[in-house]
N, C-alpha and C positions, 0 to 999 in steps of 0.2 A: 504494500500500500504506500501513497504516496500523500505523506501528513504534511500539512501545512499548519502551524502551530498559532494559535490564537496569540495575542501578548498576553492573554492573563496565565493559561497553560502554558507560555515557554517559564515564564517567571516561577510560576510555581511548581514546574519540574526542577529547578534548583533552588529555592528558597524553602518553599511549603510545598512538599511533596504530600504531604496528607491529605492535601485538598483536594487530589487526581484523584478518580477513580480507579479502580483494578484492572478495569478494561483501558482505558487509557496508557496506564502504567504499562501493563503487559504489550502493547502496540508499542509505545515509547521505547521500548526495549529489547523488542525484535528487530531482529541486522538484520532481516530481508525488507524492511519498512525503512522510505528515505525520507526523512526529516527534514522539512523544508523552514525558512523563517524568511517573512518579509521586513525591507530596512523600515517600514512603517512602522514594525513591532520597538524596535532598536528607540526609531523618531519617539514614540510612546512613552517607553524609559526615561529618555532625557528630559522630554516634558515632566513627568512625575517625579524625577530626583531635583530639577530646579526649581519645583512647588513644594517639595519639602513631602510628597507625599509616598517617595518611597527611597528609604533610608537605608544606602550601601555601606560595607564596612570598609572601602576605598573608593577614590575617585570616580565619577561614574565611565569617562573612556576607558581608564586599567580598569573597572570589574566588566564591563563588556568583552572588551581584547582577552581575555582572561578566561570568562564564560563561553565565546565562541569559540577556543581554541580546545577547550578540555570535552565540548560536544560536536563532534561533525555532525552541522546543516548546512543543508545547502542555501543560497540566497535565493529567492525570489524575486525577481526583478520585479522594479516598477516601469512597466513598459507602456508606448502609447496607446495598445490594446488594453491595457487594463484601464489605462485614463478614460479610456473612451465608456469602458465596462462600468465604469460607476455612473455614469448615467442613464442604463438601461434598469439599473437592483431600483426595485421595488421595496424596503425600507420603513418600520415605522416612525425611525426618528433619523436626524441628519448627521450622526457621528461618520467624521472623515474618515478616521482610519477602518471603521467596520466596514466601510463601502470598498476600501480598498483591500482588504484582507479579503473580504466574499469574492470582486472582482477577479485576483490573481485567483484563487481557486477556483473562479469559474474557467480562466483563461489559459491555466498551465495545467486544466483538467486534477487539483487535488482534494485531498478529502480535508476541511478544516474542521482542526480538533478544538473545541469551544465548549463554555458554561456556559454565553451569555443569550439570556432567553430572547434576544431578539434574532439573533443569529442561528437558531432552532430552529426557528420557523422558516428557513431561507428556503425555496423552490431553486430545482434546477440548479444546486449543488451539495455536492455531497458531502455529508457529515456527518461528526464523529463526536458524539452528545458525552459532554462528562458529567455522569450521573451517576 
């Protein structure tokens, strides 16, 4: 399978692993499944470590460099297909990055691995419900 990892799911496979579920976890940790992560998830971090709302035990560029290196994913580009893709999702509310996280999955065909209940309800891509 080919996961595209939400930014609440990549964060809490190395911080809060408890908050995954088992089916998650066990996907997460199968070598035949490639782990995909958009630079939107990355953009999201740094918004929330420069709000104070999520507090690293180093710098936030060294805990990223740091964090990508010790898990191979692959990047998911922001490409002008996806750009294009966030205008076509149907969406109950206007968060950027979810438009752009459903987009690449809809566009590089992967499965995104998510909690968040509006991203559950997405038509027309596939996903991997952490419950």
């Amino acid at each position: 399978m080919r996961l595209l990892l939400d930014t609440h799911i990549w964060l809490w496979s190395l911080v809060e692993r408890s908050r995954l579920s088992q089916r998650v976890i066990t996907e997460l940790g199968d070598p035949g499944n490639e782990l995909w992560l958009s630079p939107i998830s990355i953009w999201e971090l740094v918004v929330l470590s420069q709000k104070g709302r999520m507090n690293l035990d180093q710098e936030v560029d060294a805990w990223i460099a740091h964090k990508l290196a010790a898990v191979p994913l692959r990047e998911a580009p922001v490409t002008y297909e996806v750009a294009r893709e966030t205008g076509r999702l149907r969406l109950p509310h206007r968060d950027p990055a979810d438009r752009f996280l459903l987009a690449t999955a809809k566009v590089f065909e992967l499965t995104l691995v998510t909690a968040d209940k509006h991203l559950l309800k997405a038509r027309d891509v596939s996903i991997l419900a952490n419950r």
